[in-house]
ZAMARGU-4260 file (C-alpha; in steps of 0.2 Angstrom, whole numbers, plus 5000, padded with zeros to 4 digits):
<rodrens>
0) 5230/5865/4500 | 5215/5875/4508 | 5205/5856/4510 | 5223/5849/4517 | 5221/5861/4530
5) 5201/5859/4534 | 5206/5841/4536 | 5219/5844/4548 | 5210/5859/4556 | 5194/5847/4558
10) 5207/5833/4567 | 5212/5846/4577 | 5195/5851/4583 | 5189/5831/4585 | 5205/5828/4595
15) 5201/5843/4605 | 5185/5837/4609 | 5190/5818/4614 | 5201/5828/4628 | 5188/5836/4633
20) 5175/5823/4633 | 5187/5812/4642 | 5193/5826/4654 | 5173/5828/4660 | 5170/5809/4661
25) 5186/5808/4671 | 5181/5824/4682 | 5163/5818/4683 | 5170/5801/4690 | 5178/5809/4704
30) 5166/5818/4710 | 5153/5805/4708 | 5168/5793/4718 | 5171/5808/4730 | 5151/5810/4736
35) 5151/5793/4740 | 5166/5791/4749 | 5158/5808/4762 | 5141/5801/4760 | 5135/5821/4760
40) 5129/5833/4745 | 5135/5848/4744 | 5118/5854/4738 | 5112/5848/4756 | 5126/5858/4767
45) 5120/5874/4757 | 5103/5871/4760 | 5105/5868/4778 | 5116/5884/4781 | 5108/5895/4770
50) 5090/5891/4767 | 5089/5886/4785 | 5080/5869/4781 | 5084/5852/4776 | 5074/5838/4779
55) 5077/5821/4775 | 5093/5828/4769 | 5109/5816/4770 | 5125/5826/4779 | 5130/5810/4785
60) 5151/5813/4787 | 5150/5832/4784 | 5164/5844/4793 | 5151/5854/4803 | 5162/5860/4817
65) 5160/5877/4824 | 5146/5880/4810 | 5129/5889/4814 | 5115/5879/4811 | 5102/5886/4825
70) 5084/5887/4821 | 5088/5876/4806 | 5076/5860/4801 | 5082/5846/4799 | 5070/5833/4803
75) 5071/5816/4798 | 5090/5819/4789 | 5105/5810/4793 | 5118/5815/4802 | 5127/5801/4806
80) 5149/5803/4808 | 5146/5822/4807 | 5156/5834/4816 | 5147/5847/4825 | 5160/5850/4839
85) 5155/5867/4846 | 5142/5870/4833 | 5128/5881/4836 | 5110/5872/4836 | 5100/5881/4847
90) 5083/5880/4842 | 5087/5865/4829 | 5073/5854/4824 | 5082/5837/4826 | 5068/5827/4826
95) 5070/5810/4819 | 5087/5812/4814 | 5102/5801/4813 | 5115/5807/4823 | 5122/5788/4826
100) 5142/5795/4832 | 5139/5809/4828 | 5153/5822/4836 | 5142/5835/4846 | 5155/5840/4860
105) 5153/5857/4865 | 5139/5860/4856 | 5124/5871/4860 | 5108/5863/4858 | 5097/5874/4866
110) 5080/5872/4865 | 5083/5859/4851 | 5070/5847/4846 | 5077/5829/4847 | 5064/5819/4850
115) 5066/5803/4842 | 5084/5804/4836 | 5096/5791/4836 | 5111/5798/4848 | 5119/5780/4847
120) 5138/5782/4853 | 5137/5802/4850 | 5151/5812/4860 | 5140/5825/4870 | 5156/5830/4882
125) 5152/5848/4888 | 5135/5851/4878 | 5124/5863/4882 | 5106/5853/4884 | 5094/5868/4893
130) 5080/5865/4889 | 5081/5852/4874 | 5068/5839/4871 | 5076/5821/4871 | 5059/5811/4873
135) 5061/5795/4865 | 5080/5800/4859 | 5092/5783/4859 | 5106/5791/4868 | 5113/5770/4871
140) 5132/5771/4869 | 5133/5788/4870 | 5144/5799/4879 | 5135/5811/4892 | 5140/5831/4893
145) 5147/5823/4909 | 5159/5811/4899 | 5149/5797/4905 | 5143/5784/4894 | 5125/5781/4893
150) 5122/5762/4896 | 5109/5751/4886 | 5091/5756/4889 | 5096/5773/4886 | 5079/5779/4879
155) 5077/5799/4882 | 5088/5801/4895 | 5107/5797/4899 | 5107/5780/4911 | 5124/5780/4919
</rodrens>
């Protein structure tokens, strides 16, 4: 009797143990799935915003609106698609950065370093720019703090 219940306490614990394994396949799946589909890393939001650096970092797609990323590096990362309506980047080091449509209305960027950067069909409607380095910038596409669009040719400064 006691070996009929090992048995059936040892299928127990193997069944117990498929569910799991399957449960954290599955689990691990979506999240894998889930990262691909946003394009960004959580890992990469948490060093932007709490380490206050994240270079070559990818937060393309990230909901960044409203968040406080002054002073921040992120040189050389990719921002493409992310909202940044009304974030704070005064001071930002934007340098080389991908910021191809990325959503920047209302946004304060201050002193912010975005030499360089690709602003491809980027929404600057109502951005604070004092003082902000755009020399060599691709603003082509773009929408101006203005709500004009920046016509082709638009290499470190807005032609409209």
């Amino acid at each position: 009797m006691d070996n009929v219940r090992r048995r059936s306490g040892n299928k127990e614990q193997m069944v117990r143990r498929n569910v799991r394994s399957v449960c954290f396949v599955i689990v691990t799946a979506f999240l894998f799935l889930a990262v691909g589909a946003y394009g960004y890393k959580d890992v990469d939001v948490t060093a932007a915003l709490t380490a206050r650096q994240c270079l070559s970092c990818d937060l393309s797609g990230a909901k960044l609106a409203g968040a406080d990323l002054s002073y921040v590096s992120l040189v050389n990362s990719n921002l493409a698609k992310t909202n940044l309506k009304r974030a704070n980047l005064r001071g930002t080091n934007l340098i080389a950065t991908n910021l191809y449509k990325a959503n920047l209305a209302g946004a304060d960027l201050t002193l912010a370093a975005l030499g360089n950067a690709n602003l491809t069909k980027a929404k600057l409607s109502g951005a604070t720019l004092n003082s902000t380095n755009l020399s060599g910038a691709n603003l082509t596409g773009a929408t101006w703090i203005n709500g004009a669009t920046c016509k082709e040719g638009s290499i470190g400064y807005c032609k409209q």
